[in-house]
N, C-alpha and C positions, 0 to 999 in steps of 0.2 A: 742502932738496930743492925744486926749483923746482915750480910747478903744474903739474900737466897742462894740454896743449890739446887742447882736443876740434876733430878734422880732420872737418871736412864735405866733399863731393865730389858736384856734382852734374852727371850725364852727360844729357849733351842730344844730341841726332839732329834738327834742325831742318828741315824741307821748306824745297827753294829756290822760294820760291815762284813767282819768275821763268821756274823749268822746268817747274810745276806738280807737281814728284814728290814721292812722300811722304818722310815724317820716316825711314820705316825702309829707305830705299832703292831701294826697289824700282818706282824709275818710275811709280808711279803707279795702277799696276793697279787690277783694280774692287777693293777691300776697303775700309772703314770707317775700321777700327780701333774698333767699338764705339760709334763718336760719333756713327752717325745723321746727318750733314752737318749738326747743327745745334748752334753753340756759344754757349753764354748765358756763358760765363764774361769778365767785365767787363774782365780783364788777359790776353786770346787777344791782343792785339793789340802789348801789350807783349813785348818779345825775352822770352828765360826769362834771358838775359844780364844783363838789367837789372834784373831779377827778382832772381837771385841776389846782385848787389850789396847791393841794400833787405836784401835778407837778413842778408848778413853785417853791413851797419851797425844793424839791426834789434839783434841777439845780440849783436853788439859792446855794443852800449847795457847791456842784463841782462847782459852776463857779460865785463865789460872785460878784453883780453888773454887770454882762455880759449878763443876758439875760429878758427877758421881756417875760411874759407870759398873751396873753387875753382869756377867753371866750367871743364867740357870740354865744347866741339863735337868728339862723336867722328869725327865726317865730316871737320873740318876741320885737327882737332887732329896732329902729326906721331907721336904716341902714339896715336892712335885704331886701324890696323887692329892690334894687339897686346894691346890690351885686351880684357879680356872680357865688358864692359857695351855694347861696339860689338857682337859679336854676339848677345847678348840684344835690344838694341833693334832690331836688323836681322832677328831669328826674328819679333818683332810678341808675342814672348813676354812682355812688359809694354811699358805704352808710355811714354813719353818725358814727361818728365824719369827718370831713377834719381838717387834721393836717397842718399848712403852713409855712414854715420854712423861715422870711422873704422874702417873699411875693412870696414865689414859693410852690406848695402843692407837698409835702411830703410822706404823709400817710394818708390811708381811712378806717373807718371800726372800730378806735380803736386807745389805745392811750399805745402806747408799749414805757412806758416811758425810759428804754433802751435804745432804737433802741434812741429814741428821745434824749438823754442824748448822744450817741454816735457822730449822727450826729449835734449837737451843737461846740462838740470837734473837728470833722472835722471842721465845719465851722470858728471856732476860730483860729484853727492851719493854716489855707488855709490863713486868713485877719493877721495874725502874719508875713508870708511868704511875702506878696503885700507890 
């Protein structure tokens, strides 16, 4: 019986920032999102596209052939308005990234590839067990 792969899925809503509107759609309006206009986080400036690559060669390293890593831009994606993480992140009901850890979502907000690399281990260790 061959291994499982554990399916990662990370849904991104990116602001174009060229039009100034935000990640969730909605033109820009006055709302936050929480962030207070001010971002200390050192990889704001890296895509989350790019991000998720490091990701997946990251877990590929720990866990050769075991796990599968996608990006979607649900804004850009031709799967996006059918999805239902596209209107999650367009409620502002979490914000952007949605992390999905075959096919249950995980993590919002960000992409703590740790936590992510940990709970892979869980998930391998738990279908090792079955």
């Amino acid at each position: 019986m061959p291994s499982p792969v554990i399916d990662i899925t990370v849904y991104d809503a990116p602001a174009a920032a060229a039009q100034g509107s935000c990640a969730c759609g909605c033109g820009g309006h006055d709302h936050d999102h929480g962030h207070g206009g001010h971002h200390h986080d050192p990889l704001e400036k890296v895509s989350l596209e790019l991000q998720t690559k490091a990701l997946a060669l990251t877990l590929e390293a720990a866990f050769p052939g075991r796990v599968s890593v996608t990006y979607i831009n649900v804004l850009k994606d031709p799967r996006g308005p059918r999805l239902p993480q596209t209107s999650l992140l367009c409620s502002l009901i979490y914000p952007t990234p949605l992390i999905y850890i075959n096919g249950k979502g995980r993590f919002a907000g960000g992409l703590p590839v740790e936590r992510i690399r940990e709970a892979v281990a869980q998930e391998l260790q738990a279908d090792a067990v079955h």
